[in-house]
C-alpha positions in Angstrom: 64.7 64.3 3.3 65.3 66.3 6.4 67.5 69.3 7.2 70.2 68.2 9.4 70.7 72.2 10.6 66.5 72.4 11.4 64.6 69.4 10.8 62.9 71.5 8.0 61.8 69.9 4.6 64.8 69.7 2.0 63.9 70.2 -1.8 66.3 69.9 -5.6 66.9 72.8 -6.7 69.7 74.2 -9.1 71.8 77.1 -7.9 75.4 79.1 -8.1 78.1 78.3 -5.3 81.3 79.8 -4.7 84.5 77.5 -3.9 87.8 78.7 -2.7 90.7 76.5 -3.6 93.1 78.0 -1.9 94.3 81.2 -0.4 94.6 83.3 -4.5 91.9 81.3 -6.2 88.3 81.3 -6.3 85.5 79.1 -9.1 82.2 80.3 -9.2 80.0 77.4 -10.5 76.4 78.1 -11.8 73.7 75.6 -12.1 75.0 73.3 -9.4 72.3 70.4 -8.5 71.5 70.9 -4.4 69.4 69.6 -1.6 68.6 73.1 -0.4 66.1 73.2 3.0 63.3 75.6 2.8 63.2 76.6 6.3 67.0 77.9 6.6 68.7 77.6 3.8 70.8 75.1 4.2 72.2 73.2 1.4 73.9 69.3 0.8 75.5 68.2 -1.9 75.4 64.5 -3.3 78.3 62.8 -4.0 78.4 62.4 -7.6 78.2 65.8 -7.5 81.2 66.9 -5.4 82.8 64.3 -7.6 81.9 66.0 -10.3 83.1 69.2 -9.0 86.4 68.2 -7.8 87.0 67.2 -11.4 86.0 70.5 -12.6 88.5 72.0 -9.9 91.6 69.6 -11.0 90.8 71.5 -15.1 91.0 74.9 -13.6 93.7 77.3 -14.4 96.4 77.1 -12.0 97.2 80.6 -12.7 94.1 82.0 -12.7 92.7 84.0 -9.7 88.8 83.9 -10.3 86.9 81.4 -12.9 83.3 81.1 -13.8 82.1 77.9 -15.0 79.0 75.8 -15.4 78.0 72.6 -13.7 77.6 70.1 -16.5 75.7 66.5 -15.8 
């Protein structure tokens, strides 16, 4: 696979990203499943993934201003 940013080489790694839901709330997940390029950085997510993640976003605290949680396959 091929970095759509620089053409360099893509590779699976596992890593922490930062979400903001809205303007108050913020999830830090760790151990998130990437595509991450080796030449810039870049990084794609699947789509069972972000699925994945989106459910994980519905469970959060509505009340809660910052959460860290981990990615679970």
């Amino acid at each position: 696979m091929r970095c759509r940013l620089c053409g360099g080489n893509m590779e699976s790694i596992r890593t922490d990203l930062p979400f903001k839901l809205e303007d108050h709330r913020i999830i830090v997940v760790k151990d998130v499943p990437v595509e991450q390029c080796i030449s810039c950085g870049e990084h794609e997510l699947s789509d069972t993934v972000m699925e994945q993640l989106e459910m994980l976003f519905d469970s959060m605290d509505e009340s809660s201003e910052l959460e860290v949680r981990r990615f679970a396959a």
